[in-house]
C-alpha positions as CSV (number, residue, x, y, z in Angstrom):
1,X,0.0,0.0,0.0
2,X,3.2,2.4,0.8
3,X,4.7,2.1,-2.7
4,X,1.0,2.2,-4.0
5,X,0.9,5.9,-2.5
6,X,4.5,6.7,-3.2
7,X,4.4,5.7,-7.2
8,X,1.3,7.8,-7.2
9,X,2.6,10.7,-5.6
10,X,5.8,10.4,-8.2
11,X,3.3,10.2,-11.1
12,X,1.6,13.6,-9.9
13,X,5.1,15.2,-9.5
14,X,6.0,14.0,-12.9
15,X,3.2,15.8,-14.2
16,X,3.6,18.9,-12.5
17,X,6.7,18.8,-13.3
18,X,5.5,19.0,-17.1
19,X,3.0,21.3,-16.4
20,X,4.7,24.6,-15.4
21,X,5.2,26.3,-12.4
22,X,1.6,27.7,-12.4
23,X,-0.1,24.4,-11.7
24,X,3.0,23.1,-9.4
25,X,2.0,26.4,-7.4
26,X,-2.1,25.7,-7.6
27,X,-1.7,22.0,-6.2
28,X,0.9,23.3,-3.5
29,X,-1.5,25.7,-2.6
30,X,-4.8,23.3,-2.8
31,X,-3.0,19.9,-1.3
32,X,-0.5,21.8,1.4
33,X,-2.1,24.7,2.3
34,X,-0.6,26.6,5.4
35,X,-1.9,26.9,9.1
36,X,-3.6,30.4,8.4
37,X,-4.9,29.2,5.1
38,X,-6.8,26.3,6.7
39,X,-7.8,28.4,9.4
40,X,-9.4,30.6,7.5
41,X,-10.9,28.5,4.5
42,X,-12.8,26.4,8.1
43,X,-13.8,29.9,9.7
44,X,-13.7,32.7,7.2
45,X,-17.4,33.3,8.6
46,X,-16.7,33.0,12.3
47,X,-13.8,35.5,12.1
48,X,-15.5,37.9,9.9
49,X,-18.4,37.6,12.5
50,X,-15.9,38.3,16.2
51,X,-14.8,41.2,13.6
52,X,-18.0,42.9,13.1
53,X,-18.6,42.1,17.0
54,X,-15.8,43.9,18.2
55,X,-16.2,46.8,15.6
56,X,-20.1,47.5,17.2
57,X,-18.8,47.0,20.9
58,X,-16.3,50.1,19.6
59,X,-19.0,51.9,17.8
60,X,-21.0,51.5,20.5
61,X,-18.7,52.5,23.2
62,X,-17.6,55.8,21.0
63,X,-14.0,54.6,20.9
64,X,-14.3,54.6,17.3
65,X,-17.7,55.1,15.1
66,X,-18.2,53.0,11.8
67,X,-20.0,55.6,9.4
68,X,-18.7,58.5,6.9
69,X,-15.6,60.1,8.0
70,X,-14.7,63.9,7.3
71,X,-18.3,65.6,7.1
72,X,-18.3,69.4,5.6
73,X,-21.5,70.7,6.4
74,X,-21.7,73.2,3.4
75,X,-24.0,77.1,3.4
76,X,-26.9,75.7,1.5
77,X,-27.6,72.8,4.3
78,X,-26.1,69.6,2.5
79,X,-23.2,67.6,4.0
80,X,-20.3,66.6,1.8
81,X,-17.5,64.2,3.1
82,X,-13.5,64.7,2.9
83,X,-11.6,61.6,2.7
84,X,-8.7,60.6,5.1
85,X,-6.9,57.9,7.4
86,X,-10.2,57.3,9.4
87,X,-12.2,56.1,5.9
88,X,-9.3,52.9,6.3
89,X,-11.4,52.1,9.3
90,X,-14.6,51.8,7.7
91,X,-12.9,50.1,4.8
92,X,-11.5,47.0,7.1
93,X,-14.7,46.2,8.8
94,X,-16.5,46.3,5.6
95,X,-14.0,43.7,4.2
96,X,-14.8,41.4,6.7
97,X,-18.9,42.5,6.5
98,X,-18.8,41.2,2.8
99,X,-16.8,38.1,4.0
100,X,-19.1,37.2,6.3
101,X,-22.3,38.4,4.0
102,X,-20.7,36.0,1.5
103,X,-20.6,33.0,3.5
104,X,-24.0,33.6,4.4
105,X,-25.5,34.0,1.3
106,X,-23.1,30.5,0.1
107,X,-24.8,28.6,2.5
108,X,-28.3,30.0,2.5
109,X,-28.5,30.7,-1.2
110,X,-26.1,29.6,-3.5
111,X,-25.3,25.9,-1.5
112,X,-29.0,25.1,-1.9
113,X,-29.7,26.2,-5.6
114,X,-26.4,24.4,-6.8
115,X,-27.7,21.1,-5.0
116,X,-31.4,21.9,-6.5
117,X,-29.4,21.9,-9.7
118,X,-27.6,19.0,-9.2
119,X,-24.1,21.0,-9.2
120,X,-21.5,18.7,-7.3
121,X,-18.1,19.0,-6.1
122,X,-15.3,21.6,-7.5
123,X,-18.3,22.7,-9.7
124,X,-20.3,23.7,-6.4
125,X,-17.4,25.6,-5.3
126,X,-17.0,27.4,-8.5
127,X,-20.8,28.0,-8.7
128,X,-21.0,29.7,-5.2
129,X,-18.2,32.0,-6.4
130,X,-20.1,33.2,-9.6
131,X,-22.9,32.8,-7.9
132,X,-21.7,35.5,-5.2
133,X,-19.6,37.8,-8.2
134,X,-22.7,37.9,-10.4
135,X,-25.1,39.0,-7.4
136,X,-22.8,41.9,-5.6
137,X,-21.8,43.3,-9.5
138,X,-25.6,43.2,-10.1
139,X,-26.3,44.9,-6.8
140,X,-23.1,47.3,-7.7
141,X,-24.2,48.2,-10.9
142,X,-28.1,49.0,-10.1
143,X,-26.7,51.4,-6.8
144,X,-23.7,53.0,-8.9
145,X,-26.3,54.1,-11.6
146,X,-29.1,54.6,-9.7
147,X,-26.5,57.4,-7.7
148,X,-25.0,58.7,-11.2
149,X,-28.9,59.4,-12.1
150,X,-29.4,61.1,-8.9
151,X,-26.0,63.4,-9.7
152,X,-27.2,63.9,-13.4
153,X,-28.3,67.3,-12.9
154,X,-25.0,67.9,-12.2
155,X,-23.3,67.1,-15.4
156,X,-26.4,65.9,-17.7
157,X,-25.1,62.8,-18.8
158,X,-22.3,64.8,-20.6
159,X,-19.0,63.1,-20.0
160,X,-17.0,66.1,-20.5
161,X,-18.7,67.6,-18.2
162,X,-17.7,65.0,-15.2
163,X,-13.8,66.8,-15.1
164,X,-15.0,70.5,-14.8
165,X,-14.3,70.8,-11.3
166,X,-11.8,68.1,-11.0
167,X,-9.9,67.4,-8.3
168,X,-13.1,67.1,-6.4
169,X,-12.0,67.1,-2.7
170,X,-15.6,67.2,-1.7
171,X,-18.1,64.4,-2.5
172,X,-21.6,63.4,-1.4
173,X,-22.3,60.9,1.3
174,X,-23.8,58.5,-1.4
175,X,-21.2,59.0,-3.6
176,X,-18.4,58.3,-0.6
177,X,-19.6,55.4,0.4
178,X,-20.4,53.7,-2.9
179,X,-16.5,53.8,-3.7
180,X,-15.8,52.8,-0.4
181,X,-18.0,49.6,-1.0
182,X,-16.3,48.8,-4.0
183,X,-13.2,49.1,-2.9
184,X,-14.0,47.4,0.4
185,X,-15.2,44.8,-2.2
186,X,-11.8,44.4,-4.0
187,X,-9.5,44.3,-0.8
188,X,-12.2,41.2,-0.1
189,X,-12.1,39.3,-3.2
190,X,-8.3,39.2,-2.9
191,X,-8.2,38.3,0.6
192,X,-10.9,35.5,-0.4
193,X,-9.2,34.6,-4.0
194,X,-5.9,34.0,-1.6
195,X,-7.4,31.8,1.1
196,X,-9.5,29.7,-1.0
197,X,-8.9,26.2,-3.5
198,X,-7.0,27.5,-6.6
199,X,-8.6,26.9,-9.7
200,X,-6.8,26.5,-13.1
């Protein structure tokens, strides 16, 4: 049985070997993975989750608030927002909101339609990734207009017109937090692109 398991592990070797360094490095990463990558691939959700706890207990102690940073009340009554160190706050406990928001929606949503589908194995996994990709882009793109159409009176749908008062120093709250979000969003897809089985 020993030299069963050792020709077999030569064989795979040989391949990879063959392959290229890219797929030596994706079955390192998905047969060896390291201490923190296990950790997190078996509690992604449970981290994200003392994360978010400990960010309230601070929000609601007022050591450190989770919102807007760098409000401008301006002459007319609106409030626009700077930007700053302090928006890196908001940034890191939204990382770990979409982390946890996307293992909740894997195992409430996408788990149960891929198994209603009959979707099995490394297919599930990349299913619940599209799955999750195709539903925050959806959700990204109907807000991101939805705020440009808001802000059209301010440059009429003219391109052009969207450098006039460039740099713009000075956003709207709407505006602020929707790039936040997506960058929020980024930071988390690398974080989760890292951690999880590579696929080729």
């Amino acid at each position: 049985m020993g030299s069963d398991n050792g020709r077999k592990e030569r064989v795979v070797a040989k391949k990879l070997r063959s392959k290229g360094c890219l797929s030596r490095m994706v079955h390192g990463h998905n047969k060896h993975p390291g201490f923190i990558t296990r950790f997190l691939r078996a509690n992604a959700a449970h981290v994200s989750f003392a994360v978010m706890c400990g960010a309230a207990v601070l929000h609601f102690t007022g050591e450190q608030r989770i919102g807007l940073s760098y409000p401008v009340p301006q002459e007319d009554g609106t409030i626009l927002y700077g930007h700053g160190v302090e928006d890196a706050y908001f940034m890191f406990v939204a990382v770990f909101f979409l982390t946890l928001l996307r293992s909740v929606f894997v195992q409430q949503i996408s788990r149960p339609l891929g198994s209603f589908m009959k979707i099995k194995g490394k297919d599930q996994v990349k299913f619940d990734d599209m799955a999750w990709q195709g539903t925050y882009y959806t959700v990204a793109w109907v807000s991101g207009f939805t705020i440009m159409c808001k802000h059209a009176d301010d440059w009429g749908f003219q391109v052009d017109q969207l450098t006039t008062s460039f740099p713009d120093k000075l956003i709207e709250g709407d505006m602020k937090l929707y790039y936040m979000l997506q960058c929020s969003f980024w930071i988390h897809a690398i974080i989760i692109q890292t951690v999880e089985m590579w696929r080729k």
